[in-house]
N, C-alpha and C positions, 0 to 999 in steps of 0.2 A: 431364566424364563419363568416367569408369573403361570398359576394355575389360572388366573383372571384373560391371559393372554390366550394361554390353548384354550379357555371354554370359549372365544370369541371363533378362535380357529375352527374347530369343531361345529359350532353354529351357523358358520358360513359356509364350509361343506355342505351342511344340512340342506341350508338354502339354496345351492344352488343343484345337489340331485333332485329339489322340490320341481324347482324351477325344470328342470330337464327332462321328469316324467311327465308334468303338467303339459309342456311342448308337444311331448310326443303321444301322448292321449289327445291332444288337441289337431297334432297332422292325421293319425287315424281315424279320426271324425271327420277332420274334413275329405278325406280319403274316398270314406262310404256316405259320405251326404247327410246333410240331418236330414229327419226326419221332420213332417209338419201336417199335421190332423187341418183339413180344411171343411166347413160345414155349409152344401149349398141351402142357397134360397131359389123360391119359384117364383118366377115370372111371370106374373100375370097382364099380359096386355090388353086395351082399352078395345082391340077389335081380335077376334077368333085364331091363333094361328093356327092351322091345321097342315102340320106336316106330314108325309109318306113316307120316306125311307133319307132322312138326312145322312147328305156323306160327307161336309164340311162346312168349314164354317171360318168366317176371317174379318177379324174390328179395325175398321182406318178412321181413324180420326171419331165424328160421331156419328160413325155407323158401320152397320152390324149385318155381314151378307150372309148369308146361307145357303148352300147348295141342295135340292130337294130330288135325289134321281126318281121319286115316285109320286109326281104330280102333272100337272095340266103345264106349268112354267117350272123353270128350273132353281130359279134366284127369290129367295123373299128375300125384304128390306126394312130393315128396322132401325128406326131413328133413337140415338141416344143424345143426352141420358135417361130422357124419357119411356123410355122403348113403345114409339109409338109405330104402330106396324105402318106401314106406306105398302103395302102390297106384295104380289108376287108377278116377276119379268121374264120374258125370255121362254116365251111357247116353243114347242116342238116346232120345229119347220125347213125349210132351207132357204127361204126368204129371208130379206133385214130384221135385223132385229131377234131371229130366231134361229136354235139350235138346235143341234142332234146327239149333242153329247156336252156335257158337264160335271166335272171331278174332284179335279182342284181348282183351289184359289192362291194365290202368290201377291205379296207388295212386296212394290220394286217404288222409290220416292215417293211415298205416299200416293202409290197407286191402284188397284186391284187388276192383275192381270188373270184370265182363267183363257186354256187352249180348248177349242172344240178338236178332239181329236179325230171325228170322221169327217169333219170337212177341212184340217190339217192347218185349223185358223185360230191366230193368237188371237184374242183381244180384249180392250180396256174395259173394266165396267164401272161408271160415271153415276153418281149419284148428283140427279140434277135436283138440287131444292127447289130450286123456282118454278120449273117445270111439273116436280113431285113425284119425279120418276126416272127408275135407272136407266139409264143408254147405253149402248157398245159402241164400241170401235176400232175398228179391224186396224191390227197394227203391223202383222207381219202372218203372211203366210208361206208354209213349213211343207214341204213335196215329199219328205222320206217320211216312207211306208213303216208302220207302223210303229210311229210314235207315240207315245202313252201321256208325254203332258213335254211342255216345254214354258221356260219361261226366261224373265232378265235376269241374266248377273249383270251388265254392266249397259253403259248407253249403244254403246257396237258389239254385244257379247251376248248371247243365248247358251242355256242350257235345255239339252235333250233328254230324255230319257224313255226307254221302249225296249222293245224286242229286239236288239239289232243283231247282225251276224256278230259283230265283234264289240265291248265294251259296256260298262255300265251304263256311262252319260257319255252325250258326245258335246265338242262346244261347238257354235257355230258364231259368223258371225250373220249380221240383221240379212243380207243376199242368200244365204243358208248355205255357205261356202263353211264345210268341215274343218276345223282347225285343231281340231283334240281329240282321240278315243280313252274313255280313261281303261282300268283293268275289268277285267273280263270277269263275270256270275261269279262269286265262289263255290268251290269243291270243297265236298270233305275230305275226299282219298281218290287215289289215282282212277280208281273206275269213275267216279261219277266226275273228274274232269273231262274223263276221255264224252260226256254227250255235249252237245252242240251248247253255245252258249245262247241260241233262241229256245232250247228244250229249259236250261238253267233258270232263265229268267222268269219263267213260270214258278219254278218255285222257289224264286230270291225275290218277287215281288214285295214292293215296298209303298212306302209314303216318304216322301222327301218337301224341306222348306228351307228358304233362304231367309236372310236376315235384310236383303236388299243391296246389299254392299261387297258382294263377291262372296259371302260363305255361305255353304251349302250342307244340308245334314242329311243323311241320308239310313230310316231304319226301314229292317224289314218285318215283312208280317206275321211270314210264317215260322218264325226263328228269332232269335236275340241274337241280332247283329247290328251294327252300327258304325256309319262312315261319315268320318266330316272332310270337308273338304275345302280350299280356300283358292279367288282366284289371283293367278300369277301371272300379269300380261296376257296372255292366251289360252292357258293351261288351267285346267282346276288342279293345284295340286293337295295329293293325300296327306291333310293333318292327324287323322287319326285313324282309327279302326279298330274294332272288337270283332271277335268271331267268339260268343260265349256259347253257342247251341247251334245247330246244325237242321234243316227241317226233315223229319223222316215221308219220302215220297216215293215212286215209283213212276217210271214214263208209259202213258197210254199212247195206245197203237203204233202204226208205223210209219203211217204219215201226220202232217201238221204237227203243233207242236202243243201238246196235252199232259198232264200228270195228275194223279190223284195221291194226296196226303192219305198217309195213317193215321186212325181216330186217333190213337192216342199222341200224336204228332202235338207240341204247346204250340201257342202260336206268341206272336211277339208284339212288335206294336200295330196298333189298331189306328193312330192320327198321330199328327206331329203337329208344334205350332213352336214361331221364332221370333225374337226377337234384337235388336243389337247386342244384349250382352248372352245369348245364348239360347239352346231349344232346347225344347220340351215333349217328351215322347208320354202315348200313353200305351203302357204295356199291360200284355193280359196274364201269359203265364199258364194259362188255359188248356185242358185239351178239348176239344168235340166229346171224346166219350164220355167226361164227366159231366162236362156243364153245357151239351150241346148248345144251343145259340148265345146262352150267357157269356159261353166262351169268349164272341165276338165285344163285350162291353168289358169295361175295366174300371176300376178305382185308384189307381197307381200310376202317377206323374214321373218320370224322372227327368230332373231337369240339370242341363247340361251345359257349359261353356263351350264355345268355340274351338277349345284346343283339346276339347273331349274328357276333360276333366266334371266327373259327377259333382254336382252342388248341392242337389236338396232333393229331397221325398215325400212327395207331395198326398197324401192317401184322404180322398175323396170320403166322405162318408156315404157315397151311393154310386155306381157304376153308372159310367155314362159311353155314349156312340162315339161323340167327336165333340172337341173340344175347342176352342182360342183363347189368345191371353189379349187383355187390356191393358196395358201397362200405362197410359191414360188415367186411371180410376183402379190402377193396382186389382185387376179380380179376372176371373179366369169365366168365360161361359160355355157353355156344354148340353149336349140335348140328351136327355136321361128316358126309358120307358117307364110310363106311369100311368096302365101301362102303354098307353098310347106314346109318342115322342112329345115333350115337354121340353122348354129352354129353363135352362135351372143357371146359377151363379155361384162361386166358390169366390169370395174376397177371401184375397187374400191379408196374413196376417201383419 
């Protein structure tokens, strides 16, 4: 046997332990998500936008809705890619046309659905161009008490979510005929499963989005938790879950159902936004005592596949309210204090 032969042997060893850390520094990576510095831009549009207290926000096709819980109407409208503002819709009221409650926004085919939950009414919001102004229309109305938002997984499939006595979501179908409970608030330890699951839901409160196509993501706000979920004939069933922090609370009085957090309580995610190949949370990490209301804003994306597998880490260079993704025009928009509320842009890279 040739010395020429074993240095070939030995060299291809070599190469292939290379090759085999290389791998496994590279599953570890993908494990924890890259990381990706994204740098917004400000938006300056051709008429005033003057926001109040934006609490969401969602892009179909080219345009751009916003949810405003602290104004005269609830919905402004902005035309891309020009972002030319077209107004603000949807007054207080209980006449056509207008509302009493607005929270979230959901696409289900290329649609915007948003629920009024104190008049228990789903419905579509239509961006009429030729008209030059948005429209609703009432698509299904929802009779169980207190539901907090509902929207489409499927053309005969609704998803619930609220305070209920029993489950996180319920499905239903379009008649509001219950077909599913999914599992019940989490506990941390046997005391705090033994209180009601409408006590729990107080402090398991979340933000949830779908992708339009049966999955559902579900984090919550006052804690790092996270649930995805997928639909299966009738059933959402659980693809994932995380229970990485727990929220520290207490239950107030002894009737209704009430609890106050510990300042130093972190909180978790603050929006979510989705898309086909996965969502996007933005988390805070925060407690009250330190960064009292900054608490509520964040610079930190984590962005996630369907099967709850982390992908990427997204770190804003300025903290923003709520956020949505384009995936249209690849960039992310978001309403930032500056320190009034501002729509700012992260393209992405």
């Amino acid at each position: 046997m040739s010395w020429n032969f074993l240095f070939k042997c030995d060299m291809y060893r070599v190469e292939i332990i290379i090759l085999l850390l290389f791998s496994l520094c590279s599953c570890q990576q993908g494990e924890k998500g890259e990381e990706i510095g994204l740098f917004h831009k400000q938006i300056d549009l051709e008429e005033n936008l003057i926001l109040g207290a934006p609490v969401d926000m969602k892009c179909v096709d080219d345009n751009l809705i916003i949810i405003d819980a602290n104004s005269d109407a609830f919905f402004h409208w902005i035309k891309l890619p020009d972002f030319k503002y077209m107004g603000k819709y949807g007054e207080l009221g209980q006449g056509p046309g207008e509302w009493l409650k607005a929270k979230t926004l959901h696409v289900f085919q290329d649609t915007l659905y948003c629920y009024d939950s104190y008049k228990s009414e789903l419905l579509q919001i239509i961006p009429d161009d030729d008209a030059g102004k948005l429209t609703f229309r009432s698509c299904h109305r929802f009779g169980k008490d207190l539901t907090i938002d509902l929207f489409p997984l499927s053309q005969s499939r609704l998803c619930a979510y609220g305070c209920f006595e029993h489950g996180m979501l319920h499905v239903t179908d379009t008649a509001g005929m219950l077909l599913q409970v999914t599992r019940d608030f989490p506990a941390r330890d046997r005391t705090e499963s033994m209180l009601s699951n409408q006590l729990r839901f107080m402090a398991y409160q979340g933000c949830m989005d779908t992708d339009g196509k049966g999955n559902v993501a579900y984090l919550m706000a006052d804690s790092k938790q996270c649930y995805v979920y997928s639909l299966v004939e009738d059933s959402l069933a659980e693809i994932f879950s995380d229970q990485s922090s727990y929220p520290f609370y207490k239950p107030e009085g002894n009737e209704g159902f009430s609890v106050s957090f510990k300042p130093e309580n972190k909180f978790g995610y603050q929006d979510i936004t989705a898309d086909e190949s996965g969502f996007y949370g933005l988390y805070s990490g925060k407690s009250f005592q330190d960064y009292q209301q900054k608490a509520f804003e964040s610079s930190l994306v984590e962005a996630y596949t369907w099967k709850g597998a982390l992908k990427a880490l997204y770190r804003f260079d300025i903290p923003v309210l709520c956020f949505c993704i384009d995936k249209k025009r690849d960039v992310f928009y978001a309403i930032t204090n500056n320190p009034d509320p501002v729509l700012v842009c992260f393209p992405l890279l």
